[in-house]
Biopython code that builds the backbone (N, CA, C, O; Angstrom):
import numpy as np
from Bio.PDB.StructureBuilder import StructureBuilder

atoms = [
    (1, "UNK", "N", (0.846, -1.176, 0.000)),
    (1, "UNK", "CA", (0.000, 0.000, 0.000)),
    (1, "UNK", "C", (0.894, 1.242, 0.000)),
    (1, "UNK", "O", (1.858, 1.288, 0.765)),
    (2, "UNK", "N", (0.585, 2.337, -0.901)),
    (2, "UNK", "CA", (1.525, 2.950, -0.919)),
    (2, "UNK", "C", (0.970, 4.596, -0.168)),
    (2, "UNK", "O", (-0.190, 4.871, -0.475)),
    (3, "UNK", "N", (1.447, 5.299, 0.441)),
    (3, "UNK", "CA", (1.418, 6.343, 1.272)),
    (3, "UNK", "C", (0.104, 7.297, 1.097)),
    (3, "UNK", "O", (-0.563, 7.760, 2.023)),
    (4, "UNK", "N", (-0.114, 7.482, -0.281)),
    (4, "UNK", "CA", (-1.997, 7.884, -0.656)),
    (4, "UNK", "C", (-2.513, 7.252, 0.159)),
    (4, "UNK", "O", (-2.881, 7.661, 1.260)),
    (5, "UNK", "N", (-2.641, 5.842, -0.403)),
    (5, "UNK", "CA", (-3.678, 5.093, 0.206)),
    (5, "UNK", "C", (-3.765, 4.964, 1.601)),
    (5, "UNK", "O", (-4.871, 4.860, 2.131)),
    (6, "UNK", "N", (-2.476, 4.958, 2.416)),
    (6, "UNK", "CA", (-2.331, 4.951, 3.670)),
    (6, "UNK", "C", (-3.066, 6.325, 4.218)),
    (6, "UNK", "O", (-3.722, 6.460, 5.252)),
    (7, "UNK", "N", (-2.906, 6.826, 3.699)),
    (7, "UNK", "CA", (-3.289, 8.107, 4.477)),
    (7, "UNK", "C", (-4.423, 8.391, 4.004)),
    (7, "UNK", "O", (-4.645, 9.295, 4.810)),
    (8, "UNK", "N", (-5.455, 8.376, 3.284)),
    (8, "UNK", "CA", (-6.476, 7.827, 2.788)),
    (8, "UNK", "C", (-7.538, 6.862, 3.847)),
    (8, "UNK", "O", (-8.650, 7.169, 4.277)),
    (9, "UNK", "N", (-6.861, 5.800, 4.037)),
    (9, "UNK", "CA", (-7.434, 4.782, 5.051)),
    (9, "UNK", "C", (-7.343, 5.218, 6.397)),
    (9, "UNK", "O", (-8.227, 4.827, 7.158)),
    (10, "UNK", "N", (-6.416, 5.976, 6.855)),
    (10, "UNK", "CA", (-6.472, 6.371, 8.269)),
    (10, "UNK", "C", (-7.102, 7.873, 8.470)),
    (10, "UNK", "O", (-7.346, 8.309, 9.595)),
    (11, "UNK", "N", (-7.281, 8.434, 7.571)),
    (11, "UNK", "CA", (-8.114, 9.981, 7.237)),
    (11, "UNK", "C", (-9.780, 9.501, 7.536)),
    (11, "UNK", "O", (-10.690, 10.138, 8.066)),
    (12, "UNK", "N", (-9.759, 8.472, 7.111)),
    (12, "UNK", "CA", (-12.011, 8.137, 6.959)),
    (12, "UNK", "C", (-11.750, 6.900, 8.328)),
    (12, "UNK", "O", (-12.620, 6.085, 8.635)),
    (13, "UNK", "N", (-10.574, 6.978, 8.922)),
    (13, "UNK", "CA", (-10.638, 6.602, 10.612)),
    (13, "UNK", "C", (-10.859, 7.396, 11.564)),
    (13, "UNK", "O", (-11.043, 7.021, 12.722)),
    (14, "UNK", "N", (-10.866, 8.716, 11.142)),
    (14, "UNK", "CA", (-10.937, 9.850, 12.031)),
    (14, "UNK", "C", (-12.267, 10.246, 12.016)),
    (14, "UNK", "O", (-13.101, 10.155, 11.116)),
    (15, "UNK", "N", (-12.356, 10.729, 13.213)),
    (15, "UNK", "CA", (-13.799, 12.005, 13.490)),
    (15, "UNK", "C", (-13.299, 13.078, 12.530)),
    (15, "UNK", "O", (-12.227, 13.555, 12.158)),
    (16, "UNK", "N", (-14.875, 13.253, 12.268)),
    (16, "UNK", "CA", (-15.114, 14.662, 11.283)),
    (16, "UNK", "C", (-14.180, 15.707, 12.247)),
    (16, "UNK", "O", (-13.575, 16.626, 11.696)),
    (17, "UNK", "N", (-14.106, 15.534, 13.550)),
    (17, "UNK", "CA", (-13.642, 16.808, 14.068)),
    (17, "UNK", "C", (-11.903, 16.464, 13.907)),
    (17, "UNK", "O", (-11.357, 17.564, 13.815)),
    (18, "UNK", "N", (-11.353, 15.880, 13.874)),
    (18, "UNK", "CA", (-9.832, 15.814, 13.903)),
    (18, "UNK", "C", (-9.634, 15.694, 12.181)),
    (18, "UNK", "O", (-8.574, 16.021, 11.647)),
    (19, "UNK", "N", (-10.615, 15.265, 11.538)),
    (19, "UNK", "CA", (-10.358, 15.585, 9.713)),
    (19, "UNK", "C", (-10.098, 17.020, 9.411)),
    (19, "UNK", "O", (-9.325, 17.435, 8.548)),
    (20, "UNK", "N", (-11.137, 18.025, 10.556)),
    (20, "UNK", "CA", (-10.739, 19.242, 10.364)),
    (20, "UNK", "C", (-9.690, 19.644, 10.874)),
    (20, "UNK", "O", (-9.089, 20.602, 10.388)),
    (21, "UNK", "N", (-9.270, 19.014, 11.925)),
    (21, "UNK", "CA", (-7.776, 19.437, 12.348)),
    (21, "UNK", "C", (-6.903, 19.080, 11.364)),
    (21, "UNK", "O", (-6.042, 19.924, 11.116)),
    (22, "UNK", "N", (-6.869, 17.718, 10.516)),
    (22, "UNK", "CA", (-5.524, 17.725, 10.121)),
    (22, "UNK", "C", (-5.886, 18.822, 8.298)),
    (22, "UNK", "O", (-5.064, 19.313, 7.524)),
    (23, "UNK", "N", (-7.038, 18.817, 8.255)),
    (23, "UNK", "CA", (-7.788, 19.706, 7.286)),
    (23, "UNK", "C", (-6.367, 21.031, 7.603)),
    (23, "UNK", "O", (-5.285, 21.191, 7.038)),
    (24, "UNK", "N", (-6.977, 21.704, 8.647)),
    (24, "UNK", "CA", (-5.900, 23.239, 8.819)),
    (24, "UNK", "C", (-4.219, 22.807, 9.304)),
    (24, "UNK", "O", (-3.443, 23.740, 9.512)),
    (25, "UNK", "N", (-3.824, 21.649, 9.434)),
    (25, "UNK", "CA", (-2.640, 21.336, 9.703)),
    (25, "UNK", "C", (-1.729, 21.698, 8.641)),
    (25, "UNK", "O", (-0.723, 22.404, 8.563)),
    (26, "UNK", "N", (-2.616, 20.767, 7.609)),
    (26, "UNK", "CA", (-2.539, 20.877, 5.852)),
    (26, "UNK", "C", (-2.166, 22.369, 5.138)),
    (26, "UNK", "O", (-1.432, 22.602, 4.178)),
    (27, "UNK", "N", (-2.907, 23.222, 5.929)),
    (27, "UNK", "CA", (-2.735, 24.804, 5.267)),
    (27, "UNK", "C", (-2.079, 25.419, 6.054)),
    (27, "UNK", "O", (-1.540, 26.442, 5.632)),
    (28, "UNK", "N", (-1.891, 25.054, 7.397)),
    (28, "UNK", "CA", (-0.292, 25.871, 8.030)),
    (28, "UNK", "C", (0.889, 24.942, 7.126)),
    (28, "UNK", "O", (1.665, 25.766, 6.643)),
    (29, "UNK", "N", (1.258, 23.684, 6.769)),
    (29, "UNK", "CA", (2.144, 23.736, 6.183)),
    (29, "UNK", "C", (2.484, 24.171, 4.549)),
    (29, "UNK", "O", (3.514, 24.434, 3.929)),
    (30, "UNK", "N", (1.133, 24.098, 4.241)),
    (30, "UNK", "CA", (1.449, 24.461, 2.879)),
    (30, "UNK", "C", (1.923, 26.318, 3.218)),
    (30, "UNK", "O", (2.897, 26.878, 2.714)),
    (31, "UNK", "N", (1.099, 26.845, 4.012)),
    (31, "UNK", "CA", (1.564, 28.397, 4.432)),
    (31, "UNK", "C", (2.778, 28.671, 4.602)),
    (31, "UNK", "O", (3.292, 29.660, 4.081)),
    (32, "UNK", "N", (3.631, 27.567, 5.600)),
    (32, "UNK", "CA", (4.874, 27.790, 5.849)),
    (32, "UNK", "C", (6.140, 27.559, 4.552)),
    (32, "UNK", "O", (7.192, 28.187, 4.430)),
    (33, "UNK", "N", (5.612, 26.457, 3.699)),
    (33, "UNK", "CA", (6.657, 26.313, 2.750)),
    (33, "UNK", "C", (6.722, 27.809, 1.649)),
    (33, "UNK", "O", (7.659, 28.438, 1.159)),
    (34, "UNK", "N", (5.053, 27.969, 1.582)),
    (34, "UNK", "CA", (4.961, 29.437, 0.707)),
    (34, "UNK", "C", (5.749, 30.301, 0.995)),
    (34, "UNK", "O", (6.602, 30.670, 0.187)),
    (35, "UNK", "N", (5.611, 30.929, 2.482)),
    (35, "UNK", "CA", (6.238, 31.936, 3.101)),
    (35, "UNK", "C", (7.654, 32.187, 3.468)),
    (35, "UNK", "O", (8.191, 33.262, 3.733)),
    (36, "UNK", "N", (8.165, 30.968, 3.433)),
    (36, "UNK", "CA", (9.584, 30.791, 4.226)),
    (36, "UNK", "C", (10.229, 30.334, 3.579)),
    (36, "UNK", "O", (11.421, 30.599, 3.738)),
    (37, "UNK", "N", (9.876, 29.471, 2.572)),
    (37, "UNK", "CA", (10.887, 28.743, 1.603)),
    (37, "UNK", "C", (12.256, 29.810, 0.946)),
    (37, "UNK", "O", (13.469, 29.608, 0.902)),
    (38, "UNK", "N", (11.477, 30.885, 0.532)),
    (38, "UNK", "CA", (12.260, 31.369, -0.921)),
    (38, "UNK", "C", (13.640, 32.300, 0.412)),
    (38, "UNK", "O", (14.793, 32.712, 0.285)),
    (39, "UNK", "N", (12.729, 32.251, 1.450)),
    (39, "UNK", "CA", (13.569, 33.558, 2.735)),
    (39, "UNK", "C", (14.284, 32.643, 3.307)),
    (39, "UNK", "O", (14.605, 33.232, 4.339)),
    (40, "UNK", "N", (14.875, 31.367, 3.379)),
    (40, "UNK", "CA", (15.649, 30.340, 4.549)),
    (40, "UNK", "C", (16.632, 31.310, 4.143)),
    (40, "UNK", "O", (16.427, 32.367, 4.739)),
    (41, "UNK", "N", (17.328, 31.354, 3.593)),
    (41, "UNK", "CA", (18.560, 31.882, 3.481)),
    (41, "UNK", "C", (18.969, 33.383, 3.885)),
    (41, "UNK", "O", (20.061, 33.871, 3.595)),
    (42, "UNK", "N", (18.119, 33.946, 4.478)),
    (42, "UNK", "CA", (17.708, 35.328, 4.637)),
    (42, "UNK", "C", (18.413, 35.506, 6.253)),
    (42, "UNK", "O", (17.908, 35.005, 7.258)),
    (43, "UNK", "N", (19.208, 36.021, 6.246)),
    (43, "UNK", "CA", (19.833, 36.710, 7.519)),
    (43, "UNK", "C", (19.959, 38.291, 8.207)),
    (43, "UNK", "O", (20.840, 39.052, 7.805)),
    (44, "UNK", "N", (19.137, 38.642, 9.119)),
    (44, "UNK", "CA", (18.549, 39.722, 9.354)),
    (44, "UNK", "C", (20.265, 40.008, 9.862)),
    (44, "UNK", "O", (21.023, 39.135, 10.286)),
    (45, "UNK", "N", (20.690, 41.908, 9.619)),
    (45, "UNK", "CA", (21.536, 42.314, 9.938)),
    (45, "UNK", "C", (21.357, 42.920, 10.971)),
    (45, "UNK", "O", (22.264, 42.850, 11.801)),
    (46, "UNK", "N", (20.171, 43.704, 11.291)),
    (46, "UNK", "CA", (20.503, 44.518, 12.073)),
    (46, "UNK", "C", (19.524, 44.352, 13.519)),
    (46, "UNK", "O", (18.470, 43.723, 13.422)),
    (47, "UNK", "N", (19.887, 44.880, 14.696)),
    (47, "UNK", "CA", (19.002, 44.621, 15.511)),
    (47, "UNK", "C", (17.559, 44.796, 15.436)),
    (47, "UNK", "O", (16.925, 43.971, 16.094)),
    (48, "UNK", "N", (16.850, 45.706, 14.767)),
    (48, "UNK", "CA", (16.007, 45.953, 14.679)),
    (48, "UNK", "C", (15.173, 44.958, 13.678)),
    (48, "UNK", "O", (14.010, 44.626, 13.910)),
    (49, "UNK", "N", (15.956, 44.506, 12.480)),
    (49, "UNK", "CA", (15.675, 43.346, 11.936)),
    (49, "UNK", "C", (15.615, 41.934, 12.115)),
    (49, "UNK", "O", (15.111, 41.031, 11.447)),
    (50, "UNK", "N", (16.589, 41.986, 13.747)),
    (50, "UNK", "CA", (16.631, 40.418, 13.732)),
    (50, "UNK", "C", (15.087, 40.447, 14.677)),
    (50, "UNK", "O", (14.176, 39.631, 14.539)),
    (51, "UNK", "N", (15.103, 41.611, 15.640)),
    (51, "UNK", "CA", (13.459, 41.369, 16.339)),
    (51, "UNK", "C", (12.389, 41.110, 14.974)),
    (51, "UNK", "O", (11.759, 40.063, 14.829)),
    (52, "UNK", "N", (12.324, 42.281, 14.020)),
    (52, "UNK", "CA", (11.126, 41.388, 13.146)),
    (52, "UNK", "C", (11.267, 40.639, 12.345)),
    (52, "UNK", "O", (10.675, 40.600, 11.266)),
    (53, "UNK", "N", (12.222, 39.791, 12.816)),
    (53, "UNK", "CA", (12.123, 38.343, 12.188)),
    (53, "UNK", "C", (12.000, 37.655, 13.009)),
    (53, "UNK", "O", (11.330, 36.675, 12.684)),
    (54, "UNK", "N", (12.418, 37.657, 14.267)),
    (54, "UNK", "CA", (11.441, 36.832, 15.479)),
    (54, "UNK", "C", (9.957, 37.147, 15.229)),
    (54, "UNK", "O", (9.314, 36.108, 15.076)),
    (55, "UNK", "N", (9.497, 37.844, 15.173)),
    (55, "UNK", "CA", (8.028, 38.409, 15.238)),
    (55, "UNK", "C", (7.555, 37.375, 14.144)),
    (55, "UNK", "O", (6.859, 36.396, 14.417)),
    (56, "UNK", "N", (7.978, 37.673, 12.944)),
    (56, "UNK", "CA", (7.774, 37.080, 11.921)),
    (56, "UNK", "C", (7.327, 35.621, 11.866)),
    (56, "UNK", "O", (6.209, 35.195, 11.579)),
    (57, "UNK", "N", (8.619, 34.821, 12.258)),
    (57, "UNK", "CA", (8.879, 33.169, 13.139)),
    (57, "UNK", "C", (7.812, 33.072, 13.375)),
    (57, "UNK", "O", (7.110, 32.365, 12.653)),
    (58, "UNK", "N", (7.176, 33.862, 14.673)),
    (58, "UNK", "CA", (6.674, 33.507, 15.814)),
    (58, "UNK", "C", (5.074, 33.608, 15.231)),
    (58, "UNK", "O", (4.166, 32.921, 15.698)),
    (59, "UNK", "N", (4.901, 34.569, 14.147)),
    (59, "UNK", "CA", (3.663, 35.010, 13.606)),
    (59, "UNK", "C", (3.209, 33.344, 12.600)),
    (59, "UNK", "O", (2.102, 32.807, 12.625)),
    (60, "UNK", "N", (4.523, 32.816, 11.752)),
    (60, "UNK", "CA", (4.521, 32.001, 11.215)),
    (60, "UNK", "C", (3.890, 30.523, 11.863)),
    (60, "UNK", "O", (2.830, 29.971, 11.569)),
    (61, "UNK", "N", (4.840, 30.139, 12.757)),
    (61, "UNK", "CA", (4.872, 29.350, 13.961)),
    (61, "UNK", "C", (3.392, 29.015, 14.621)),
    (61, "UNK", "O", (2.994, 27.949, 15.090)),
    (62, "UNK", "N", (2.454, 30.765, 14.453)),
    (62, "UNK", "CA", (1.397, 30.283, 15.667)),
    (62, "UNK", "C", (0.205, 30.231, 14.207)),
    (62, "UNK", "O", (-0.917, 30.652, 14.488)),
    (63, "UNK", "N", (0.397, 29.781, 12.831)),
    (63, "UNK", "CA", (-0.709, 29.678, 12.002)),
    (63, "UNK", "C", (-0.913, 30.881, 11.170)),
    (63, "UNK", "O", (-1.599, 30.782, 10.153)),
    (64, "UNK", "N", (-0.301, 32.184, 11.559)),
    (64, "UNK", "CA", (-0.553, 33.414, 10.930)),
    (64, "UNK", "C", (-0.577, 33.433, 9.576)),
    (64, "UNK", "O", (0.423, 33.104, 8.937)),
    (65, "UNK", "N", (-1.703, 33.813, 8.990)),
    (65, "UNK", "CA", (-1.460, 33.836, 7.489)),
    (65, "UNK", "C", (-0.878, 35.037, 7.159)),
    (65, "UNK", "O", (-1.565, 36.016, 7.451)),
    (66, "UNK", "N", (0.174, 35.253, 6.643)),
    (66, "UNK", "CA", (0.960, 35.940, 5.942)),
    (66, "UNK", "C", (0.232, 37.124, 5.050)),
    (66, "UNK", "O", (-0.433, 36.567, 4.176)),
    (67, "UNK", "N", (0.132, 38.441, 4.967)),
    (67, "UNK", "CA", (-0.578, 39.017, 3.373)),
    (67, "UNK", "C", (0.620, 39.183, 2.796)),
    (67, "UNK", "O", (1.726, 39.525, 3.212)),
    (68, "UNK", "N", (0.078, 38.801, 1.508)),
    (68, "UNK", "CA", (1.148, 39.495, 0.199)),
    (68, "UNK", "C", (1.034, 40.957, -0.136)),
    (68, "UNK", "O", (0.772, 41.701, 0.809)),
    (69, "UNK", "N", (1.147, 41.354, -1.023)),
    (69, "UNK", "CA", (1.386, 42.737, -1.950)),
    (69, "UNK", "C", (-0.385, 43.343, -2.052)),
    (69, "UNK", "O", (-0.887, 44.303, -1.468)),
    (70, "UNK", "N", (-0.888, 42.566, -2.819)),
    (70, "UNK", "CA", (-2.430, 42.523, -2.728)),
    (70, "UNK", "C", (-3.059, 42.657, -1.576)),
    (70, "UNK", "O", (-3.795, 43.630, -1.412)),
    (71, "UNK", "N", (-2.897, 41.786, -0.660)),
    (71, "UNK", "CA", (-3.636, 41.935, 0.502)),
    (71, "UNK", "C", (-3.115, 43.231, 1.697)),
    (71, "UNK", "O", (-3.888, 43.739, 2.510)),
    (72, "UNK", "N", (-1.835, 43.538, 1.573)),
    (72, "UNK", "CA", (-1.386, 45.035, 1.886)),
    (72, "UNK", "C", (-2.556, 45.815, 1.513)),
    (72, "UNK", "O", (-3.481, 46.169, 2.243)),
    (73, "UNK", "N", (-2.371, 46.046, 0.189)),
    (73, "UNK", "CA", (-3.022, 46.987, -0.573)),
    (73, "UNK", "C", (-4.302, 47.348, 0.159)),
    (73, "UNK", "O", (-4.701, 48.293, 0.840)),
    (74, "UNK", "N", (-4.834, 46.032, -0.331)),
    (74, "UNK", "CA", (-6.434, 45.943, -0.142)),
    (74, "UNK", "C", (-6.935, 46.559, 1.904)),
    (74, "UNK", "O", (-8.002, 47.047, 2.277)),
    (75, "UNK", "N", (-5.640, 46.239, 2.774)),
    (75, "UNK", "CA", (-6.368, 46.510, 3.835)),
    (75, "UNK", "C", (-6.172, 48.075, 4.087)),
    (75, "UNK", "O", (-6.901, 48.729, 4.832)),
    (76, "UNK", "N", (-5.091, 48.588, 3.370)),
    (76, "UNK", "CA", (-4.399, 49.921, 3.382)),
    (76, "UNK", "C", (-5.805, 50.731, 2.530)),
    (76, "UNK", "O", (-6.320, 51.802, 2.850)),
    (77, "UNK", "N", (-6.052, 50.149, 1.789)),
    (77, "UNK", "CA", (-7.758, 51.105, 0.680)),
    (77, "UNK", "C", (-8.453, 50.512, 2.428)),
    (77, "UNK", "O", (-8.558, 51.482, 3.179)),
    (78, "UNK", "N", (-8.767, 49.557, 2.902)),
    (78, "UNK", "CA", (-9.946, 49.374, 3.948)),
    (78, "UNK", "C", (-9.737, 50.089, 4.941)),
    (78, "UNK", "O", (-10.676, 50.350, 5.693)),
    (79, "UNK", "N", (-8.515, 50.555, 5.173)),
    (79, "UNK", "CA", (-8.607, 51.693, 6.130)),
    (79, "UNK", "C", (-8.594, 53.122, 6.387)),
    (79, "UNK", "O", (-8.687, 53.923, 7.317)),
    (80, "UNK", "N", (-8.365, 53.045, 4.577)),
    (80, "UNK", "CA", (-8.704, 54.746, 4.214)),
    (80, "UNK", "C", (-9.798, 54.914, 4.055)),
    (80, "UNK", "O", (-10.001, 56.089, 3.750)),
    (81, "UNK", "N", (-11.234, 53.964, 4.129)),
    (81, "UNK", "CA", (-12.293, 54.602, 3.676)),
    (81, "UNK", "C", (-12.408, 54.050, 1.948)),
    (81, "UNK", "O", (-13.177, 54.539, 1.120)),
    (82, "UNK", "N", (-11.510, 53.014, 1.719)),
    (82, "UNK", "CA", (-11.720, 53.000, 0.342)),
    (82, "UNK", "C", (-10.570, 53.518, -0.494)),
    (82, "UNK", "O", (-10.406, 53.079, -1.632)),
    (83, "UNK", "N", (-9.791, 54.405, 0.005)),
    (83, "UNK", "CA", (-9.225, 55.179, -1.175)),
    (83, "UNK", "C", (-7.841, 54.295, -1.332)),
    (83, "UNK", "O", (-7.137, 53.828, -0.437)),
    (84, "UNK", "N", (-7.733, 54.243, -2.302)),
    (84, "UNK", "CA", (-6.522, 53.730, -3.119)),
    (84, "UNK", "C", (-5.416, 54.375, -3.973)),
    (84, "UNK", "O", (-5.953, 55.034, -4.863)),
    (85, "UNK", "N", (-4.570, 54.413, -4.014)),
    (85, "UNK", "CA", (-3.078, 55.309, -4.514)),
    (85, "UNK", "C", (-3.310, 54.288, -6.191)),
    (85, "UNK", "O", (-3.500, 53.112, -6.499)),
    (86, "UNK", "N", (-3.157, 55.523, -6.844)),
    (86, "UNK", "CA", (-3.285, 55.036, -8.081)),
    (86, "UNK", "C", (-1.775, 54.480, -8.496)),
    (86, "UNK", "O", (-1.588, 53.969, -9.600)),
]
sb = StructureBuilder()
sb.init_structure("model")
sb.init_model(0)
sb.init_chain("A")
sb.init_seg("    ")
for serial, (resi, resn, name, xyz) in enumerate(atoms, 1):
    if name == "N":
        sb.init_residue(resn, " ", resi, " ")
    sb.init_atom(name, np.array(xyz, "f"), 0.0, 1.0, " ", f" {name:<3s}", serial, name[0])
structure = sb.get_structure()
């Protein structure tokens, strides 16, 4: 049996309620490879940088979804009232 199927067979062993756990387990790791992958190599210089990259970690670490460029945007227009920088 190969690892699909295994995990497959022990997934419809679970309660609906721990399917949803490993359900969001599933999207913190896919979150973390998104977010962190391309940055492993990323070494904060300065003090002020190495704290927000603890922050960062720690934001990562507890499930935090990350915004991109877009989702900046979009909360930066939601807190002006809408308005957006052309």
């Amino acid at each position: 049996m190969g690892r699909e199927e295994q995990l497959i067979e022990d997934w419809r062993q679970l309660t609906p309620e721990k399917q949803q756990k490993v359900v969001e387990f599933v999207k913190l790791l896919k979150s973390e490879s998104e977010t962190t992958s391309p940055e492993s190599d990323f070494v904060p210089q300065t003090p002020l940088g190495k704290k927000l990259w603890k922050i960062r970690q720690r934001a990562i670490a507890a499930g935090l979804q990350l915004l991109n460029e877009d989702d900046i945007a979009q909360e930066i227009a939601a807190r002006r009232g809408g308005y957006r920088d052309a």
